[in-house]
C-alpha angles and dihedrals in degrees: 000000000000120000118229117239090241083062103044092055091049091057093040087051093048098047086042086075095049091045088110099033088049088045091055100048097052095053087048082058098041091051093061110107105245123171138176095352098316097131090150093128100036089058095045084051089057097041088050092052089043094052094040082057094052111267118148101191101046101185146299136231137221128199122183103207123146127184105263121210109301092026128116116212083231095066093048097052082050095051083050095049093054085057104133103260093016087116094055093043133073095255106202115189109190113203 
């Protein structure tokens, strides 16, 4: 799928007005503190700005994670379910 030129500088002329307002954003992200995978904060920032700019499904995670040897399937539903924000969110656990 190609984009016309028409559409490409309507899209160009319509980003150039939010140039500040995009530049500001990303350095409040990137000033989040934000270590080893806990990203917990910066994904509730964006969610926050998504939200603020009118999205109504904000986003979804998956997380690959099986029950290794010595495990129950009860203990690792538990350690999901302890995820920071797991209790905010709508925590689906397919089977």
């Amino acid at each position: 799928m190609s984009i016309s030129p028409d559409m490409m500088r309507r899209v160009t002329d319509s980003l150039g007005g939010l140039h500040d307002d995009m530049l500001r954003f990303l350095r409040d992200i990137v000033a989040i503190p934000s270590y080893e995978s806990q990203l917990g904060e910066v994904g509730r920032a964006v969610g926050d700005r998504m939200r603020s700019l009118g999205f109504e499904d904000v986003c979804s995670l998956y997380i690959d994670r099986r029950v290794t040897v010595g495990e129950t399937k009860e203990r690792v539903l538990a350690e999901l379910r302890a995820l920071p924000g797991a209790a905010e969110a709508e925590l689906v656990i397919p089977m």
